[in-house]
C-alpha positions as CSV (number, residue, x, y, z in Angstrom):
1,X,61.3,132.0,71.4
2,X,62.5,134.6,69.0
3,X,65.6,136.9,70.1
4,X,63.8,140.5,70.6
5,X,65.8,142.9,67.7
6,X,68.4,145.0,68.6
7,X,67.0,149.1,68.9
8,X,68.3,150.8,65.8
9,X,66.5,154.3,67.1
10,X,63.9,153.7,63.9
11,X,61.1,151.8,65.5
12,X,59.2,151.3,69.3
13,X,60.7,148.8,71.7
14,X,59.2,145.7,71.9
15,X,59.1,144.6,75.2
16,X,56.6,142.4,75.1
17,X,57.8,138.9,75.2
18,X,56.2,136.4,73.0
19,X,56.6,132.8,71.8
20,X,56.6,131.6,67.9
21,X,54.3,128.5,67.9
22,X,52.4,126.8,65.2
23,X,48.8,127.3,65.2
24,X,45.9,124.8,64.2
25,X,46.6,125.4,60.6
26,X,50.9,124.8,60.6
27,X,51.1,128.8,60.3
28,X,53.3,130.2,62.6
29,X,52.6,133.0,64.9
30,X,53.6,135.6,68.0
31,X,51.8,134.4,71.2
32,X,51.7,136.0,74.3
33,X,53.9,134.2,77.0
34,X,51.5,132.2,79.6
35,X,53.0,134.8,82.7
36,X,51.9,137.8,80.0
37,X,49.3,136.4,79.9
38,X,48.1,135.7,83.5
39,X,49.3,139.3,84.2
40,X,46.6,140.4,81.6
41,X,44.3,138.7,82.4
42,X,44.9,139.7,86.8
43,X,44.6,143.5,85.7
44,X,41.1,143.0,83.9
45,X,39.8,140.7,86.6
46,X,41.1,143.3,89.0
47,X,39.4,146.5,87.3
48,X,35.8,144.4,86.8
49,X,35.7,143.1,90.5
50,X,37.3,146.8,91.6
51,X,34.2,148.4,89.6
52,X,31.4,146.2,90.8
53,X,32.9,146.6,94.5
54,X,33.0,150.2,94.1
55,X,29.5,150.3,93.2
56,X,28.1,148.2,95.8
57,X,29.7,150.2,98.5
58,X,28.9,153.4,97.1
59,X,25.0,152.4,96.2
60,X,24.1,150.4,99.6
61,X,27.3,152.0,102.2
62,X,27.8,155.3,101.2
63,X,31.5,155.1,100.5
64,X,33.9,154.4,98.1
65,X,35.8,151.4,97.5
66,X,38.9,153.5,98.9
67,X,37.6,154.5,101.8
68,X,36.4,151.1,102.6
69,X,40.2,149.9,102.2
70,X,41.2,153.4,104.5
71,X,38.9,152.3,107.1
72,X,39.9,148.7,106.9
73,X,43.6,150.0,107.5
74,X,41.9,151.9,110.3
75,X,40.2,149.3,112.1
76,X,43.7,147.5,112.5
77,X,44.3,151.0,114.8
78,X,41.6,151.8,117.2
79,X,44.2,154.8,118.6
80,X,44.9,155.8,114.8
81,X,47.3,156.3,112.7
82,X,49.6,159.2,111.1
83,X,48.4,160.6,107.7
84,X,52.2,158.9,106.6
85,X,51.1,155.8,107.9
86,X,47.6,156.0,106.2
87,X,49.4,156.5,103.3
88,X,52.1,154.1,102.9
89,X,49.3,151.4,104.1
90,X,46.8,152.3,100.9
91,X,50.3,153.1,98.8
92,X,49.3,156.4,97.9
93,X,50.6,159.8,97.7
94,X,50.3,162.1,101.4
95,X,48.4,164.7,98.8
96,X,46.2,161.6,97.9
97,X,45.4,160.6,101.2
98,X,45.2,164.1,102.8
99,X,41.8,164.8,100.2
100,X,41.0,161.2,101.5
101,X,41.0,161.8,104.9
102,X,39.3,165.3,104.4
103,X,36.4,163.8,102.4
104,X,35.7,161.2,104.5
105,X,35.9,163.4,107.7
106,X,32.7,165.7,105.8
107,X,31.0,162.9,105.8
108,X,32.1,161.8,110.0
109,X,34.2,158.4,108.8
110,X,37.1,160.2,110.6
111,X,38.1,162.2,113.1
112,X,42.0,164.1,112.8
113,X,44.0,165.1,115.9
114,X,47.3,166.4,116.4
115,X,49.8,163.9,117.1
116,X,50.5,163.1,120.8
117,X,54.3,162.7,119.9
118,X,54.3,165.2,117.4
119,X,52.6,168.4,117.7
120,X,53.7,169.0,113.3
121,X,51.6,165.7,112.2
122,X,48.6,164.4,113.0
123,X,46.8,161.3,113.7
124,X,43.5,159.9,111.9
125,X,41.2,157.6,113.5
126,X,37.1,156.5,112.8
127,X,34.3,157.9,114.4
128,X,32.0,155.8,116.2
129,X,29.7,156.1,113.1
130,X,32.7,155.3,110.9
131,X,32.7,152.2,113.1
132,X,29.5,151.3,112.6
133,X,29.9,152.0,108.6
134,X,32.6,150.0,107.9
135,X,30.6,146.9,109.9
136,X,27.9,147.7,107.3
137,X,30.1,147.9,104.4
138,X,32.1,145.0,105.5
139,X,28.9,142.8,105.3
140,X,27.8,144.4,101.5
141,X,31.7,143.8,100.6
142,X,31.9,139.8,101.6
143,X,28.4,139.1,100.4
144,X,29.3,140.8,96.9
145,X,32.6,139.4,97.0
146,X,30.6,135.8,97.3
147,X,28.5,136.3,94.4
148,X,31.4,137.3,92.0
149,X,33.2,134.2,93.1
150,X,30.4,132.1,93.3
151,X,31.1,129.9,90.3
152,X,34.5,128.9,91.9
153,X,34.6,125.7,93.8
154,X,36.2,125.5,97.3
155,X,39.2,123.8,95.5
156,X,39.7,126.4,92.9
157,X,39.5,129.0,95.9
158,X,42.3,127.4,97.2
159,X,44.2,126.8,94.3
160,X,44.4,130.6,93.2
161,X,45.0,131.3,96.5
162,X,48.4,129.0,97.1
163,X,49.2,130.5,93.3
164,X,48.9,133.9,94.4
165,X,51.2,132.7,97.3
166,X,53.6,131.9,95.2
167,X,54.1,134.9,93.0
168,X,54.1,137.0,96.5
169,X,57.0,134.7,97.4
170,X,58.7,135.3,94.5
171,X,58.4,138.9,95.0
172,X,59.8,138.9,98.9
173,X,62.8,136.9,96.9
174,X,63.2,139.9,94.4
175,X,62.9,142.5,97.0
176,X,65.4,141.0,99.6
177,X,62.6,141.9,101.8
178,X,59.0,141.3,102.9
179,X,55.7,143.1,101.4
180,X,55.3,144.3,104.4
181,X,51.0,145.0,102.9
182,X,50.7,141.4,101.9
183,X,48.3,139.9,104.0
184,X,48.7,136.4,104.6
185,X,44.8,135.0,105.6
């Protein structure tokens, strides 16, 4: 690997890290490292399955992919939850999840109420027809989620999933804590 360049002030940082390899014709070149790499190439799969989520749910549900993930969050709480709660669940911003909450309550997802052990906050839980929503969506999410994973065998499934697993380990090592959000299935 090639020693990054000390800053002079005169150029851009490089932070990328790369690795000086031979290619099919003896030349040498910069290449990616393999974890750049996989990072990439996570943040594209993420955004194409995101998009075609997003669109599923909002075309046959009604909703957004975020407020499928809200509701989700709220299912786990059939007595709700506090907007802060709401928020640090979906790791947003209260102002993020406050126009959240108030678009999906237009459209009866949610009902607020003030906090019964704090009259300052309030709580958020579905509506009986955000209930029956989210079973909906649920069904259009998995069935979606099937087809864009189709081409994966059950061995490849659980192969990505135990690498995932791995990299979230890591991560609880770096933290000196738990992701307290990372689901383990």
């Amino acid at each position: 690997m090639t020693p990054m360049a000390p800053h002079d002030g005169t150029r851009p940082v490089r932070a990328v890290r790369r690795h000086v390899q031979k290619d099919a014709t003896g030349i040498m070149v910069n290449r990616p490292s393999d974890q750049l790499r996989l990072w990439f190439f996570a943040l594209r799969v993420h955004k194409a399955v995101f998009e075609q989520l997003n669109h599923e749910l909002k075309t046959h549900a009604q909703m957004s992919l975020t407020q499928f993930d809200a509701l989700a969050q709220l299912e786990k709480h059939p007595d709700g939850v506090t907007m802060s709660e709401l928020s640090t669940a979906l790791r947003v911003t209260s102002g993020n999840v406050s126009g959240l909450v108030n678009r999906m309550a237009r459209n009866g997802l949610v009902k607020r109420a003030v906090s019964p052990t704090d009259r300052r906050s309030f709580t958020v839980s579905m509506t009986a027809d955000g209930q029956r929503r989210f079973r909906d969506a649920v069904q259009i999410h998995d069935v979606k989620l099937n087809r864009l994973m189709s081409d994966l065998s059950a061995q490849e499934l659980t192969d990505a999933v135990a690498a995932m697993r791995k990299v979230a380990a890591g991560l609880k090592m770096a933290k000196g804590r738990n992701i307290e959000d990372l689901p383990d299935l």
